[in-house]
C-alpha positions in Angstrom: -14.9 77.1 187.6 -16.9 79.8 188.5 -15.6 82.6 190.8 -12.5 81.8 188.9 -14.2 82.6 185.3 -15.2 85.9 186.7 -11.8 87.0 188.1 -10.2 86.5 184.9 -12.8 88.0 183.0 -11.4 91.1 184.7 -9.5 93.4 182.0 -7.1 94.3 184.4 -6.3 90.6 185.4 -6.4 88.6 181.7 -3.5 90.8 180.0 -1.2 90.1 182.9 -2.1 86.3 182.7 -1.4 86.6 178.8 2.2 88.0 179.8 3.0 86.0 182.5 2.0 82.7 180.1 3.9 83.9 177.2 7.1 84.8 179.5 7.0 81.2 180.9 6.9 79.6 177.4 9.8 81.9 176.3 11.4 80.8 179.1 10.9 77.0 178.3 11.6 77.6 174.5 14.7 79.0 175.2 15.9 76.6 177.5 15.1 73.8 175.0 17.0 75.7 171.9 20.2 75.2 174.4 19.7 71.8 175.2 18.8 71.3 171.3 22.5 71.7 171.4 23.7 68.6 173.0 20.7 65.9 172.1 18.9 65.1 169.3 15.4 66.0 169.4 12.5 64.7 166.7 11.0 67.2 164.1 7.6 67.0 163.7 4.4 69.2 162.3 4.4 71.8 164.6 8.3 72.5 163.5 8.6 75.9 161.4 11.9 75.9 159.0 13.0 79.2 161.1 11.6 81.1 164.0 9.2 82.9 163.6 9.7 86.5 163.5 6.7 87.7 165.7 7.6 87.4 169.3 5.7 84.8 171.6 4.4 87.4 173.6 3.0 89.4 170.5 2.2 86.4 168.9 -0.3 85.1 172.4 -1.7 88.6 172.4 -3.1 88.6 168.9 -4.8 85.0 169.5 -6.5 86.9 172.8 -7.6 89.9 170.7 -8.9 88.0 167.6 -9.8 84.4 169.0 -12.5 85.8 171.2 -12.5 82.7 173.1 -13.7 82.4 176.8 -10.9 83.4 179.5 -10.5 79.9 181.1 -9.2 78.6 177.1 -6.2 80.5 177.7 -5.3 78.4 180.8 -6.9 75.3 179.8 -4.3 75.5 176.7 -1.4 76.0 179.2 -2.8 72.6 180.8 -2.7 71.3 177.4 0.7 72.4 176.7 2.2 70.6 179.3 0.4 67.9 178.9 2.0 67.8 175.9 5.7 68.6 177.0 4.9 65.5 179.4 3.2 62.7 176.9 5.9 64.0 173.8 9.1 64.4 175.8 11.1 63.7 172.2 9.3 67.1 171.0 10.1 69.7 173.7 8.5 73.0 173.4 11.2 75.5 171.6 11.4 78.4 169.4 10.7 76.3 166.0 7.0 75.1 167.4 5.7 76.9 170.2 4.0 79.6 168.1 2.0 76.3 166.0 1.9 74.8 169.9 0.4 78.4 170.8 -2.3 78.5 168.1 -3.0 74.6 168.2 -3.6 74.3 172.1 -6.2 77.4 172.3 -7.9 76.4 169.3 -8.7 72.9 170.8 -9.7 74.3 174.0 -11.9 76.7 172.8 -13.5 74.0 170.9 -13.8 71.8 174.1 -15.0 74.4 176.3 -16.7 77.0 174.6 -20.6 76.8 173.2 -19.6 79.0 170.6 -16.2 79.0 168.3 -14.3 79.9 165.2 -13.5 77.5 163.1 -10.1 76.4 161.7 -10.1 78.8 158.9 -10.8 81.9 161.5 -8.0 80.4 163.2 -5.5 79.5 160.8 -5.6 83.2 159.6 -4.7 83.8 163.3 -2.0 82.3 163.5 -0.4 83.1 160.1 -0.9 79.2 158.6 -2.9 77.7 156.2 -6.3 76.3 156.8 -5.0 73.0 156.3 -2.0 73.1 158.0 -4.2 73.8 160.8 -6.5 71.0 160.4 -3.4 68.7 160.5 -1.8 70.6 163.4 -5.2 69.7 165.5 -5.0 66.0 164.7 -1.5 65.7 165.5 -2.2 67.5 168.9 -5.3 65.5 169.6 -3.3 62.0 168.7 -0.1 63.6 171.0 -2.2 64.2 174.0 -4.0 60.7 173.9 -7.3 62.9 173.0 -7.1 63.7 176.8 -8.9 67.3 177.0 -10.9 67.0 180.5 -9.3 69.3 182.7 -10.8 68.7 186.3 -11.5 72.0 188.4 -8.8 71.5 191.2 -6.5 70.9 188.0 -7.8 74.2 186.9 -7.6 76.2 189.9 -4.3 74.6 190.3 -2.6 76.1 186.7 -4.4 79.3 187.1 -3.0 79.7 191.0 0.6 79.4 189.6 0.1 81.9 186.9 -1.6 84.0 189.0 1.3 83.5 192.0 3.9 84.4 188.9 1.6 87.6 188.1 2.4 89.1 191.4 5.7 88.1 192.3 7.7 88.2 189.0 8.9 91.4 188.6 9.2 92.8 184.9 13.1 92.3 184.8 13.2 89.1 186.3 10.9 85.7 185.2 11.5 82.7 187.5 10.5 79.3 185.6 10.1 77.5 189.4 6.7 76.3 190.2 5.2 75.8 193.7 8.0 75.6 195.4 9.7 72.5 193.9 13.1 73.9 194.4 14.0 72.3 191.2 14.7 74.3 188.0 12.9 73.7 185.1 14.5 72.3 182.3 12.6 70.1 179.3 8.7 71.3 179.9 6.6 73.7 181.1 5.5 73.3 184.6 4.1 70.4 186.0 3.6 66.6 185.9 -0.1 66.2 186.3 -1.3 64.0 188.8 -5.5 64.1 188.4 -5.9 61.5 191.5 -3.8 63.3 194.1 -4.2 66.9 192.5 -0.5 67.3 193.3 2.1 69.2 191.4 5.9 68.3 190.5 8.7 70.0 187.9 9.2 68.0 185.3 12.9 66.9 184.2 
């Protein structure tokens, strides 16, 4: 990942990536409360009994000033949240789960890709839970992605492009949920479908 590990262990560069990843999941949460409306969707773990009252952006930025986790996690977990959104499409991503989404995704990537880590305890005092709620929130995850974690480099550079593209052309009044181009609005997940043979990316419906 290289050059691309250095560019986002810029100061200047990692906070904006932090906003533009927590805008894009507000966006998705809230777009999923409204659909919530009009078909059922399952309740699982990851479900609080209310929102939370701590904001997703606020939420992101005190996982990136306590977690002390690698740059790369942070878009890593976004690969892991919609490979999530895609493999669970009876558990959208919406206001009731994406802060235990949040917490659960970076934790598991920090564990696959860093040498050195916290460990659920550190993390479950993060995120506001309780140690074992966050041991049970990791299995559920693991089981609900099919324990697939690799994240190839063009899938990387892919995910941290489209952030990056959002970074510099969303302005601070206006968030677009439309990836690469797709000309189709976003509705159930995050961003894309995955596709690791052909490295392309599609909006999910």
């Amino acid at each position: 990942m290289g050059d691309l590990e250095s560019n986002l262990e810029e100061q200047s560069v990692m906070p904006k990536v932090i906003t533009i990843l927590s805008s894009l999941l507000q966006g998705v949460a809230e777009s999923n409360d409204f659909t919530h409306r009009f078909q059922p969707q399952r309740i699982s773990i990851f479900h609080g009994l209310t929102r939370p009252t701590i904001s997703i952006q606020s939420y992101l930025e005190r996982i990136f000033k306590y977690a002390n986790c690698s740059p790369s996690c942070f878009v890593v977990a976004y690969v892991y949240l919609d490979r999530f959104a895609q493999r669970q499409p009876s558990l959208p991503i919406n206001s009731f789960n994406v802060h235990r989404l949040l917490i659960t995704s970076v934790l598991v990537s920090a564990k696959f890709m860093d040498d050195i880590y916290y460990n659920n305890a550190y993390y479950a005092k993060v995120g506001g839970i309780s140690t074992t709620e966050m041991n049970l929130l990791e299995v559920d995850f693991l089981f609900a992605l099919g324990f697939q974690l690799n994240v190839t480099p063009t899938a990387f550079h892919t995910y941290y492009s489209y952030l990056q593209r959002e970074m510099f052309l969303q302005s601070p009044l206006h968030f677009s949920v439309e990836p690469l181009n797709t000309g189709r609005q976003l509705k159930h997940h995050c961003c894309f479908n995955e596709d690791e043979s052909t490295h392309q990316k599609q909006l999910a419906v």
